[in-house]
N, C-alpha and C positions, 0 to 999 in steps of 0.2 A: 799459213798462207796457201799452203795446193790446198789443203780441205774447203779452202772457199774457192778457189780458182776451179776445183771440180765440177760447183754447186751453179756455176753461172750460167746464166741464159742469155740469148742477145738482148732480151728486152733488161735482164739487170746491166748488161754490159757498158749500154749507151748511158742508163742515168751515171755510171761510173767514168766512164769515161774513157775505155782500155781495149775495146777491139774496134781496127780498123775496119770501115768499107771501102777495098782498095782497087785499081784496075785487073784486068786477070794477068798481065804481065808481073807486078808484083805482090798476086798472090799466088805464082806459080813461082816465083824466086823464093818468096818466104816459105812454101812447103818442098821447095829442093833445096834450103838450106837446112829446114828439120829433116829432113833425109840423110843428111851428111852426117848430121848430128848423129844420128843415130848409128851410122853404117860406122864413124870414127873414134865410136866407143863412151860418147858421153849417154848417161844415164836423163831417159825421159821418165821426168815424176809425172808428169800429165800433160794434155793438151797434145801437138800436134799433128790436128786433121781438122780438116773443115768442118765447119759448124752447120748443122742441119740441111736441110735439100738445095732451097733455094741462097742465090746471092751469094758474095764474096768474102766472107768470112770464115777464119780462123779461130782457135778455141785459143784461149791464153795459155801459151804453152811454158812449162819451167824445164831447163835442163840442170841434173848437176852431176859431181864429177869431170867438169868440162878442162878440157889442157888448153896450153897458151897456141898451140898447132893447128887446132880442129880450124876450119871455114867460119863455124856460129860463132868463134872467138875471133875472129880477124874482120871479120865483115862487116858494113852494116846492114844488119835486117829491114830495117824501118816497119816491124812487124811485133805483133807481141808475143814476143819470145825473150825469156830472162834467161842468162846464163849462172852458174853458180859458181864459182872459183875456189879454194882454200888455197890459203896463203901462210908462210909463218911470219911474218914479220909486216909492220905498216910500209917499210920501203921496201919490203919485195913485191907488195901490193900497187905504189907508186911506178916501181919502175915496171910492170906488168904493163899496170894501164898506160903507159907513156911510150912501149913498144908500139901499139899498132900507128898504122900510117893516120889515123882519124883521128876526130877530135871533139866533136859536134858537144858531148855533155856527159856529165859523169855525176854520180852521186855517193854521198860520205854519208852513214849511218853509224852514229856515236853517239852515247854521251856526252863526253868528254869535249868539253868547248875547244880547249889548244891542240888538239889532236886535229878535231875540224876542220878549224883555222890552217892549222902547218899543210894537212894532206891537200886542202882546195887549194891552196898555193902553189902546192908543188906538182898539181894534176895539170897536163896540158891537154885543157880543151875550155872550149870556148865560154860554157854554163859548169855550175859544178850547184848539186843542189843538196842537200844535209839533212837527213831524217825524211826524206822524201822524195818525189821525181815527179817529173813533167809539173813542176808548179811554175805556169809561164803566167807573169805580170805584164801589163800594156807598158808600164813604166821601166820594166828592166831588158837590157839589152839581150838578145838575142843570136847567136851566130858560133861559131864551128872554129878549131884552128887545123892546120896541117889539110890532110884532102878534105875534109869535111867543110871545106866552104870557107869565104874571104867575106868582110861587111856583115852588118848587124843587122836585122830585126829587129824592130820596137824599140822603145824609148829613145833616147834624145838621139843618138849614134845611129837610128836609122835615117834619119834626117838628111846624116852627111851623103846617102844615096843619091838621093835629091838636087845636090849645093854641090857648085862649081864653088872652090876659095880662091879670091884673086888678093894678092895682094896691090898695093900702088903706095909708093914714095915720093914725096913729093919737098923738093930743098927748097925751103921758105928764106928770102931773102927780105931784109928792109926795108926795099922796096920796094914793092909791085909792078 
């Protein structure tokens, strides 16, 4: 994964789909959170510095060695920067990711279908995505629990955005 993360260019980046164009306010957040990264001991396998001369772009950056304390672990980035954890156990994994105050999305890379199943369950955050990430559907809801955002995005649940519910009761007599 860094050996291709190294090889990228902006022009492969866009057909993939993984580096942001973003304001200079949060690409000045996302490179003083790679700073942090680095000054609080987590290990950069590659990436964090801006990509070529022109425009707002970052290199896809990987941390690993990262603690539950650092900043790039508590934060959200909204930047492409991956952190790397080890863990010993699936519930000290669970309850890791269920420490921070966010929630927006999480992802479970297994084999193993009931392990899947038990950890998206037990992960509190809004998406939780499995052998993969960022696979957003028009049809599946969308949204964050804890700070990470109230209401959904996409599919039917974004709707309720939209819709006032009223209810009305109305006691039907024999007669009119």
């Amino acid at each position: 994964m860094i050996f291709n993360i190294r090889t990228l260019t902006i022009q492969k980046a866009f057909l993939i789909g993984c580096v942001l164009a973003i304001d200079q306010k949060q690409f000045d957040k996302i490179l003083e959170l790679i700073d942090s990264g680095n000054k609080e001991g987590a290990k950069l396998e590659c990436g964090g510095v801006a990509m070529e001369d022109t425009g707002l772009y970052i290199q896809p950056t990987v941390f690993s060695h990262v603690k539950d304390h650092m900043r790039i672990a508590k934060e959200e980035i909204f930047g492409p920067v991956q952190c790397i954890f080890r863990f010993k156990s699936q519930q000290e994994a669970i309850e890791r990711a269920n420490s921070t105050e966010y929630g927006l999305a999480s992802a479970v890379f297994t084999r193993n279908l009931d392990r899947a199943l038990s950890v998206s369950a037990a992960l509190e955050t809004g998406t939780v995505w499995v052998n993969c990430y960022n696979a957003l559907h028009a049809q599946a809801p969308f949204g964050g629990y804890k700070m990470s955002g109230n209401g959904r995005e996409l599919g039917e649940y974004a709707l309720a955005e939209y819709s006032e519910v009223k209810a009305v009761t109305i006691k039907l007599t024999e007669t009119l």
